[in-house]
Phi, psi and omega in degrees: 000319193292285195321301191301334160332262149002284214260004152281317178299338183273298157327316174102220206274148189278343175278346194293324191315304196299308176324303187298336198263317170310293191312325192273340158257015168283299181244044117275340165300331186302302184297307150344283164326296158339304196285314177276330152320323183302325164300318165284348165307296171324324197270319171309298184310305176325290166298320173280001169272345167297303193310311179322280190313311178277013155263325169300318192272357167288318217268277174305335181268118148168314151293337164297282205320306217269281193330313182303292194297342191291304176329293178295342145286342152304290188328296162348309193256339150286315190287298192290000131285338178275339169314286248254319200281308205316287171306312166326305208283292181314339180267336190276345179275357168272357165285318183305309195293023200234302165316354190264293206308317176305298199281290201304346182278325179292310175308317176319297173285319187290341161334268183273004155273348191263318194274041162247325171296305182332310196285292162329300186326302206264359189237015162258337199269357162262346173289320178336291210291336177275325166308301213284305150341298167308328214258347184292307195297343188260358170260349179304319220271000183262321170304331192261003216211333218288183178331293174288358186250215166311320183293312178293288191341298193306336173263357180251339180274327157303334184300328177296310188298330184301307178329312198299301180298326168276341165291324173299325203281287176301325153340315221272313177291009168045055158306150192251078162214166182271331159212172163260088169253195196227114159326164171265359139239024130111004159317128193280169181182127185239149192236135190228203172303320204265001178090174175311116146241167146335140160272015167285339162265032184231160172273183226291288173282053100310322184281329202269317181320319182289321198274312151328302191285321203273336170295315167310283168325326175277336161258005176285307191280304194294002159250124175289316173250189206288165184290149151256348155220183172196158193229111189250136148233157212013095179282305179321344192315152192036006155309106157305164186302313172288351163291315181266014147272326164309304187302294162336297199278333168287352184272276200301357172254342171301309199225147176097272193307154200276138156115359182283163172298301156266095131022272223239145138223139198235147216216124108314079183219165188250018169266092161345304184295340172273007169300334192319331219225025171264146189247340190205141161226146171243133168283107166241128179234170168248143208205146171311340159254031148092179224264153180233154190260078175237133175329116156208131197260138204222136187254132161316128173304326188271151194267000000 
């Protein structure tokens, strides 16, 4: 009792007691509360510091990923530029093939074309050989024809008949020589007071008068029977007047009239004076539309 005393008088008034034991369970009731928040805090800390650690540790693997990904993106960034070296290298070799695929078609052609000369070539090589045959038979048949050959024979058994007809022919131009002869290569050669010469020592008409005569004479013995025409052009040249009066009277004694040696002649010259021995002169004159022809008809002085 003295105790209970004792711990009323330390408390006080039985109404303070109450106050108090009310006040002291409002905060224990408090306290409680307290005490269980403090737990739930506690299981809540717990848990965000797990999140927390598992978020650090997200965190450090999610810093690995973004290094890793930096890598793959360098990488990344070397394979799309050796892509761009790639792609460069494959368009240019596909411009080569498209140039190759080009040239083999060209190869192609030069191909059969070659082998078609070829095919020609070889369908040519007996012809080769029959040429080649030929051209042997044709230096034989040249050798034989040739200067020292059949061509000499033919010419020494002809020079006597030329000789005849050119000794008749130059008569006719009152040459002052006593003959004419002919080389064994067909050199003109005149023989006078003074003996054999060149006709390179006689003058100018003289020269042309011989060479004239000796044309005559070559074509006289190479027709046995009569020529029917022949053709002189500007025979006067270096003729004096009395050679080409010479001349006149050999034409008219030559050409035309039946029973002369040539028929027909047809004589190209710019010397008037041989109309004398024309049965016909055509005239060419030049005129501003280029050259004309005109007809003049001339009768012979001769019976």
């Amino acid at each position: 009792i003295r105790d209970l005393e004792s711990i009323l008088r330390e408390f006080g008034e039985p109404s303070e007691v109450v106050a108090r034991v009310r006040e002291a369970r409002g905060k224990i009731a408090v306290l409680e509360q307290l005490a269980a928040s403090r737990d739930a805090l506690r299981n809540e800390r717990a848990r965000v510091e797990g999140e927390i650690r598992e978020a650090i540790t997200r965190l450090k693997s999610l810093e690995s990923l973004c290094a890793r990904a930096e890598e793959v993106s360098a990488r990344l960034k070397v394979l799309r530029e050796r892509e761009r070296e790639l792609v460069g290298t494959v368009n240019a070799m596909r411009r080569e093939l498209e140039l190759l695929y080009r040239r083999a078609g060209e190869l192609k052609e030069d191909r059969e074309k070659l082998e078609r000369e070829l095919r020609e070539l070889r369908a040519k090589s007996g012809k080769v050989e029959e040429l080649e045959l030929f051209i042997e038979f044709l230096r034989k048949l040249r050798a034989l024809m040739g200067k020292d050959g059949l061509q000499r024979e033919l010419r020494l058994k002809a020079k006597p008949l030329i000789e005849t007809y050119l000794r008749t022919f130059s008569s006719l131009f009152d040459l002052n020589f006593l003959d004419v002869r002919l080389t064994e290569d067909y050199d003109l050669v005149v023989v006078d007071s003074q003996g054999m010469r060149p006709i390179d020592t006689v003058s100018g008409g003289e020269k042309v008068a011989l060479a004239l005569a000796l044309r005559l004479a070559i074509a006289k013995a190479a027709s046995p029977s009569k020529m029917r025409m022949m053709m002189l052009d500007e025979p006067t040249v270096h003729l004096d007047d009395i050679r080409r009066r010479q001349l006149i009277v050999a034409i008219r004694r030559l050409f035309g009239a039946s029973g002369n040696e040539f028929p027909q002649l047809i004589l190209v010259t710019h010397d008037n004076e041989l109309e004398e021995a024309a049965d016909l002169v055509l005239r060419v004159k030049r005129t501003s539309r280029g050259s004309a022809i005109e007809n003049v008809m001339v009768a012979r002085g001769w019976s």
